[in-house]
Each structure stands twice: as structure tokens, then as C-alpha cells.
N, C-alpha and C positions, 0 to 999 in steps of 0.2 A: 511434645511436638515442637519440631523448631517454629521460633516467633514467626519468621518470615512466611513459612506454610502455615502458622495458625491465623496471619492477617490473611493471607492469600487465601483460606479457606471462606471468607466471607462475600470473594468474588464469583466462586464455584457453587454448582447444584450442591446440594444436598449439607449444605453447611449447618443447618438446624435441622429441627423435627418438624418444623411447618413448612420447611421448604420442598420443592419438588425432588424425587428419589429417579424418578424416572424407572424405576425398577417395579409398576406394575400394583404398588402396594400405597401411593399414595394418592389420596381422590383430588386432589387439588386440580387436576388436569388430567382428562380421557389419554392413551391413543392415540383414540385419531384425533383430538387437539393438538397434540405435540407431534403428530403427523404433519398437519399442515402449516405450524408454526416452521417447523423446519424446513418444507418446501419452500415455504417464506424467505429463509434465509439462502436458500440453493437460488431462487428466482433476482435475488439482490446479485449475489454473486455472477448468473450469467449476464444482467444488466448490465454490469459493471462490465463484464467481457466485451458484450456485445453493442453498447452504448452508441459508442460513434461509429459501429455499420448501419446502426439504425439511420443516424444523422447524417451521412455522408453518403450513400446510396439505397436505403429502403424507403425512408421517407424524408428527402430531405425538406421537404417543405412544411415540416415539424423539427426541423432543426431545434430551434429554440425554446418550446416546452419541454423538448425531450433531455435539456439538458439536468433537468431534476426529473428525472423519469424513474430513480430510485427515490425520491424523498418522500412521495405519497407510502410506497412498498414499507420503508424503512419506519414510517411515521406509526402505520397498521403494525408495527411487530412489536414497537416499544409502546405503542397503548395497550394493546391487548398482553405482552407479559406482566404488563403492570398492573391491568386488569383482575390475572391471572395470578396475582401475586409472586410472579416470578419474576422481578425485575431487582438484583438486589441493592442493599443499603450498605451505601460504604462514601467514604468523604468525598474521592472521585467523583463519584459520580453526582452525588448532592453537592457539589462545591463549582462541577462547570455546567450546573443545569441554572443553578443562584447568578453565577457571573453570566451568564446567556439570557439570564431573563434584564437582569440590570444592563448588560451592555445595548439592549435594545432598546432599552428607554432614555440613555445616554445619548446614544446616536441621536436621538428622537428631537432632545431634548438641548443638549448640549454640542451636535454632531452637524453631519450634512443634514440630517432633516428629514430624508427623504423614509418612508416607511417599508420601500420597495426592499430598498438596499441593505435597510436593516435588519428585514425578514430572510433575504441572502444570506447574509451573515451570522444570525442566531440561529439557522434549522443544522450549524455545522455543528454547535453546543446541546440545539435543544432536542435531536431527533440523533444523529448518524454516532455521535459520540454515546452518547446511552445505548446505542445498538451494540458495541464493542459486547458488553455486560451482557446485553440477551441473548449473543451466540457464546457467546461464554457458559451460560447457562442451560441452552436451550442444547448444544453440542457437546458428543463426548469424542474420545482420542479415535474410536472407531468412524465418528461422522466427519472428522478430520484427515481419515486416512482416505477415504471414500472420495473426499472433496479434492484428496491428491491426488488421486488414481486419476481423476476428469480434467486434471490441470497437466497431467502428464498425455495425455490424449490431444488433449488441445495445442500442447505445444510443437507439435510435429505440422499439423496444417496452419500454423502460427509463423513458423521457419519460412515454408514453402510461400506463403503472401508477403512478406515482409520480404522476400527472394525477389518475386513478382515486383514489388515495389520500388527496390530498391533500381533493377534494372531498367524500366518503364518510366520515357518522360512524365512531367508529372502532369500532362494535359490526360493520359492515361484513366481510362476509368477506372483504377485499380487505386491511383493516385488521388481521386475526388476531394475536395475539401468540404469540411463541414457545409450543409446546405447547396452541394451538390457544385460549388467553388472548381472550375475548369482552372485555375490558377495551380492547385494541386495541395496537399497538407502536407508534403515535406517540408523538411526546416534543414538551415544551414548546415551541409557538411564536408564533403573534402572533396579535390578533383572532379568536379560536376556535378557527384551523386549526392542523392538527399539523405537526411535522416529521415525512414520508413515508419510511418504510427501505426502499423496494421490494422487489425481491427478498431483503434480508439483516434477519437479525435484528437490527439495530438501528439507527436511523438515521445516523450514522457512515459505514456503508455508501455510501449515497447520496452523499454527501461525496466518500469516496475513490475510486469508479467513477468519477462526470463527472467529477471534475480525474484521473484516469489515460487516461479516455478523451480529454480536453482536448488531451495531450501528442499523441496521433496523431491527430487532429483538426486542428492543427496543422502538423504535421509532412506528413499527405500531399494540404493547401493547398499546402503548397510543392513538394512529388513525388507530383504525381498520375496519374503513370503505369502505377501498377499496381491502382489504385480505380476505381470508378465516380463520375464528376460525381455522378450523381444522388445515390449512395449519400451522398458528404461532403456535398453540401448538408444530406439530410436529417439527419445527424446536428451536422453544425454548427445546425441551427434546434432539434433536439433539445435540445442541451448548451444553448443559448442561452434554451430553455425551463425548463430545470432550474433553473436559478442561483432565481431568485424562487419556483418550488412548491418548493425543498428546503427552503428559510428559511436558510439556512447561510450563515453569513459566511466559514466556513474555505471551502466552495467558489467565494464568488466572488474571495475574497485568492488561491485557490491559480491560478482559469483567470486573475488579471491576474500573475502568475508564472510563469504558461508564457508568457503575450504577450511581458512580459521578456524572457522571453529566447529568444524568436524573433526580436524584432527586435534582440536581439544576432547572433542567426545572419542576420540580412538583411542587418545589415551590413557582411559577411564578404565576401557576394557578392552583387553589386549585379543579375543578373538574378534574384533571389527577390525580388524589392521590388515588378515587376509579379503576381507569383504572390498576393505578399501583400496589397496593393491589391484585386483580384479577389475575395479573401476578406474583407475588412472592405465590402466593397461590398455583397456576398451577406449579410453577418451585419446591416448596417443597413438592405437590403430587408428581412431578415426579423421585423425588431424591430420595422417601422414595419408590416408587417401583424398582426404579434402584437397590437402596443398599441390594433388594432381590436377586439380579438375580448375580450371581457369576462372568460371565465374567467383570460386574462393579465394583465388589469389587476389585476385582485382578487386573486390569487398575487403581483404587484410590491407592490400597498399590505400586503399581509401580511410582507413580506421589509421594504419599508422599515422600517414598526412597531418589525419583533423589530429590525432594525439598530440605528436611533436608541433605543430601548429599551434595549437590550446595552449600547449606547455610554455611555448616559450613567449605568447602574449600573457600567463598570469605568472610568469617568475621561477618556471620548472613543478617538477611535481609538489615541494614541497608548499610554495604558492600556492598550487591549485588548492592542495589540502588545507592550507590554512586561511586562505582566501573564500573558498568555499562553502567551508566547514566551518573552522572557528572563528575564521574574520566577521562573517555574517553574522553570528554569534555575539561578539565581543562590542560591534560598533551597534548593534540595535540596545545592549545596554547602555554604553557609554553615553546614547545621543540620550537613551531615554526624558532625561532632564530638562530636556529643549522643547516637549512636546506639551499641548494642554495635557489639564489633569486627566480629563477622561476621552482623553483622545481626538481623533478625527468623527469618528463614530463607525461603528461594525460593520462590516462590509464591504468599506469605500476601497479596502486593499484588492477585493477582487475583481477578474473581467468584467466581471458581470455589473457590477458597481461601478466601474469606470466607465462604461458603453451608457449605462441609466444617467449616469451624472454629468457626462459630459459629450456623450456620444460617439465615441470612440475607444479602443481599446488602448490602454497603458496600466503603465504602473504610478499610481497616485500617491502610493504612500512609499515600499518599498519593495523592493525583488525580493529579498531573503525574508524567511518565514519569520524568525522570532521579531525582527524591524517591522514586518505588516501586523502582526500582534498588538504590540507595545503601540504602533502610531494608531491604531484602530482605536483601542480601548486606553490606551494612556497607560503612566509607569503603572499605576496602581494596579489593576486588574491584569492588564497585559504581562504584567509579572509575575501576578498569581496566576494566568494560564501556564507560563511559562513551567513557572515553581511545579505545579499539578501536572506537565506531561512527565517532566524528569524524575517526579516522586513515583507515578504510575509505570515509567519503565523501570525505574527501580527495582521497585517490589516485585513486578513480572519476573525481571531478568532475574534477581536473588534466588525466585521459587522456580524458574527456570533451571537453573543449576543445580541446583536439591535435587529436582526432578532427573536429572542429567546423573547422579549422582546413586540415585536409586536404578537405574537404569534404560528412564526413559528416555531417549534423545532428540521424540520429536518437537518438546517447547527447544529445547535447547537450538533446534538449527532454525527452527522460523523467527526465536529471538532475532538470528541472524539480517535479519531483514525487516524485523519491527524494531529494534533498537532506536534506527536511527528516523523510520518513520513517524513512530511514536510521539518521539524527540522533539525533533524539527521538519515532518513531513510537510509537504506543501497543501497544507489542507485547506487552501482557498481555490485549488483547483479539483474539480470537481472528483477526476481521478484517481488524482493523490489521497483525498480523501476515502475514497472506496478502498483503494488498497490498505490504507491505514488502519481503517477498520475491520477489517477484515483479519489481517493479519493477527490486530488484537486482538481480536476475538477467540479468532482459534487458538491462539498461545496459549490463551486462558484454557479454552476447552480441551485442547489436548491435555491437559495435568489430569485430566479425571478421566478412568477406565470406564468404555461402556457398559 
């Protein structure tokens, strides 16, 4: 066996003989244990969908607890696989559960102080990040295809709110801000209109849906076997609707990143090339009827605007990208040197942590992920989380491609979208984090046949 699938077989079921088979034959787990550990993980996942409609119009006046209304769900999934002895053993995951437990007592100790802040910031290490591994485990390629058929359903009345949104002042109740805020949750975008967070509390959201939805939009163009025609048209005109009412540049860089690398998986095997054809056919009918219809036009000239706008306040696209992307990157190692040893202390980089600390929201330590890491926990650790995301997408991506290789394609296109989550997601907001994990998860769990 290749190295890469033989370390990758340690994050997957059935890697020993004491592990779960899921096939019926081993007692470690009923059933209907791994029935409802599952729904478990289906219930995280509509959370995460449906999060900020809770906070923004069901209940806003739980705004605020509700913004860990997945961490008790997720806390329940990785004790009882662990329980269960299904939780598996691998450096990952022993190595950011060890700096989770020390970054907390640093903060504590050496940090702002505050225990609130720190327990913020540790449940990202000590709970949602070990979940990656439980749906890894607990999911196979069949409970991942399932999860995309509900993520293709969603994305069509997903379109149509963010439609809603987009054209509705934002005094709008459509427009509501978290805790029920007549201000509105749009954020800055072109010619008037806002950037739409549909279901989630903050625009971000929008972002990270259509490019995860992107990745099986994708994916069952080319294995449509287990979809409906209808349904992938609609949601392919959907996604293809999104890109201009979101104003998001991050989502149309990330769906031409899943194209990437689809047409790396097409050209693996040459009968997806007519699958794929078939789909860019259906997506330029549907562009040429959109670009009829006016509310499309006037969503495109708002997206171009904020584009060429953006562009030319960070130095063109090449800026953006490297501004973005590798600048954020390059100046949170450089500064590292300048910062205590062990930081500011865990947490203080997010909302949540700056609202406790000082009573207002900003940013305290820095905007880009890898710079709130390193200023949090210091060079030391902050560079061994660092080290540990880029080793963990490694090794995904590598047995991604294997998989791709053999002829599976679906780690290979949600790669597409965990790469760079993985990476440098924004995992001090609460969302980003869901999707992060999430995404892991399933990478992992897609490599294994139900």
C-alpha cells in the first residue's frame, strides 16, 4: 500500500481489527448507536446551516448562547466516540488536543487572564477539531453523498433569500441582524446593495455554502446517478445565481478552484469529459437566460463595481492574491519574534474575546488567521498549530489524489474547498469553523466505501 494511504488508513473506520467495521459484524457499537451518533453529526450540520436564522429572527433574544449552540452537540459526539472507542489515534489529533489544553492554562496564566476567553478559544482545539476525526469515522462515501443531495436541495431556496436580501432595504426583515438588529447584517458592497448572509449570521456564510455546495454540484455533473436531473440543474442555475447577488470575490476564486480541479479529475478519465461538457452547456444556457432577466443584470453590475473597486484599492488581482493569501501568511511569521513567548492568551483574537475584554467588537490581535494564531499562543505553539494544519491537509490532499486516482473523485473536489480551509480557515469565527470541519470530515469519510 501506498505510505500515504497507509498513514491515512489510521484516520479511517476500520483501520484495525478493534476498530469499528460498521459492517454489522463488529460489537463495539449497535445499530442504532451508530444510528444516532450519525444523526448527531446531520444535527451539527443543519445547526450550522441554520444558526443565524435562529439568532436573527426565531429567537433573537438568545442571540448570544446560541452562538455555541453547536459546541454542547459537538462536545456529546467526541465523548461518546471516544467512549466508544471510536475516536482514532493519530499525532493530529493528540498533538492539538496537548496544545488546547496548555494554550488554556497560558492564557490563564501568562495571558489576558480571563477564563471566559480562554474556554472560547480552547473548545476550537478541544471539541470541534476532534470532531473532523469522528465524522471521518463515524461517515462513509455513501453518508457523504446523502449529505450532498440535502446541500443541493438547500441551495436552490438559499439563491432565492439571498435574491430577497439582496434587493430589500436592510431595515427589511429578511435583512434582520443578529439579535433581531433593525440596522440590518448586510456588509459593505457596491452601488448601494449589500453583501446578503442569508441564512447565517454574517456574510461569510454565503461565501462558504455556494463554494461547498460548488464541490457536489460538481461532483454529481459527473456521477449523476444517484440525483435528480432536475434537482442539479436547479442548483447548478442556483450557485451560478449566487456568485454576482453575494458580491464575493472569495466565492467566485473558490467555484473557479473547484473547476480546477475537476478538470484535473476529467482528465484522469476520459469518459467524464462528455459528463462535463453536458454541464458547462446547461450552465451557459442558463447564464444566457439569466442575463435576460434584470434583477441578474443589476446583481452582475454590483459584483463587477465591488470587484474592480477591491482590485484597484489592494494593487489588482495579483495584490489581492498575494495580499490575501500569502501576505497574511508571510507577515504573521515574520512579526512572530516581536510577540511574548506564549502569547496574548487563546481567544483574545476573537469576537467573542474582544466584546469580554473590552467590551466591544474588534480585532485585538490580528485579521488574518495564521497572525491571530501565533499572537494568541506565541511563536512556539502558534507555529506548531500552524505546522499541524498544513501537515493534516497534506496528507488528506496526497490520499485525496490516490483516491482520485483510483477513481474516486469525491475527496478529490471537496479537497477543493478544504484545502485552503484547513489551511488558513478563519476558525475564530464561529462559521468558518463549522464549515472547516465539516469539510474535513467528510474528505476523510468519503475515501471509505459504505
Amino acid at each position: 500500500m501506498n505510505p500515504v494511504a497507509s498513514h491515512l488508513e489510521r484516520l479511517r473506520p476500520g483501520a484495525a481489527s478493534n476498530q469499528i467495521e460498521f459492517d454489522g459484524c463488529n460489537r463495539a457499537v449497535s445499530a442504532k448507536q451508530l444510528k444516532v451518533l450519525k444523526h448527531g453529526i446531520w444535527a451539527y450540520f443543519l445547526l450550522l446551516m441554520f444558526e443565524g436564522a435562529l439568532r436573527k429572527w426565531l429567537l433573537p433574544e438568545l442571540s448570544t448562547p446560541l452562538l455555541i449552540i453547536r459546541d454542547p452537540l459537538a462536545l456529546w459526539l467526541v465523548l461518546t466516540a471516544w467512549h466508544r472507542g471510536l475516536l482514532p489515534s493519530n499525532v493530529y489529533l493528540s498533538s492539538i488536543v496537548v496544545i488546547g489544553i496548555i494554550g488554556f492554562y497560558t492564557a490563564g496564566f501568562f495571558g489576558h487572564g480571563n477564563i471566559f476567553v480562554a474556554l472560547f478559544g480552547a473548545r476550537i482545539y478541544l471539541i470541534h477539531i476532534p470532531l473532523i476525526f469522528v465524522i471521518g469515522r463515524l461517515f462513509d462515501k455513501d453518508d457523504v453523498e446523502r449529505l450532498g443531495v440535502a446541500v443541493l436541495y438547500l441551495t436552490i431556496p438559499m439563491s432565492v433569500l439571498i435574491a430577497l436580501q439582496f434587493y430589500s432595504p436592510q431595515s427589511a426583515w429578511v435583512n434582520l441582524g443578529v439579535g433581531g438588529d433593525a440596522g440590518g447584517a448586510g456588509f459593505g458592497g457596491a452601488m448601494g446593495y449589500f453583501r446578503p448572509p442569508a441564512t447565517f449570521s454574517f456574510t461569510n456564510g454565503t461565501s462558504l455554502y455556494f463554494s461547498f455546495a460548488a464541490c457536489f454540484i460538481f461532483y454529481f455533473w459527473i456521477n449523476p446517478n444517484n440525483v435528480s436531473r432536475l434537482l442539479l440543474i436547479g442548483a447548478t442555475a442556483a450557485l451560478l445565481v449566487s456568485i454576482p447577488l453575494s458580491i464575493s470575490r472569495g466565492l467566485m476564486f473558490q467555484v473557479a478552484a473547484t473547476l480546477f480541479f475537476t478538470l484535473i479529475a476529467i482528465s484522469k478519465k476520459s469518459e467524464h469529459l462528455l459528463r462535463m461538457v453536458m454541464a458547462c452547456v446547461v450552465g451557459a444556457f442558463a447564464v444566457v437566460l439569466l442575463s435576460n432577466l434584470s434583477f441578474f443584470n443589476t446583481a452582475t453590475e454590483a459584483f463587477t463595481a465591488r470587484y474592480v473597486d477591491a482590485n484597484k484599492m489592494e494593487g489588482g488581482l495579483e495584490g489581492v492574491l498575494i495580499d490575501r493569501f500569502l501576505g497574511g501568511m508571510i507577515s504573521a511569521l515574520t512579526t512572530s519574534s516581536e510577540l511574548p513567548f506564549w502569547g496574548y492568551g487563546m481567544g483574545m483574537g476573537t469576537n467573542v474575546g474582544s466584546m469580554l475584554l473590552t467590551g466591544k467588537t474588534e480585532f485585538l490581535i490580528a485579521e488574518g488567521e495564521w497572525g491571530r494564531i501565533i499572537g494568541e499562543q506565541g511563536p512556539l505553539l502558534g507555529i506548531a498549530v500552524i505546522l499541524l494544519r498544513l501537515a493534516l491537509i497534506l496528507k488528506i490532499g496526497l490520499a485525496c489524489y490516490e483516491k482520485l486516482n483510483e477513481g474516486n473523485l469525491l475527496p478529490w473536489l471537496l479537497l477543493s474547498f478544504g484545502l485552503f480551509n484547513i489551511m488558513q480557515g478563519q476558525w475564530a469565527q464561529p462559521t468558518s469553523l463549522g464549515f472547516s470541519v465539516m469539510v474535513g470530515g467528510l474528505m476523510i469519510a468519503s475515501m471509505r466505501k459504505g
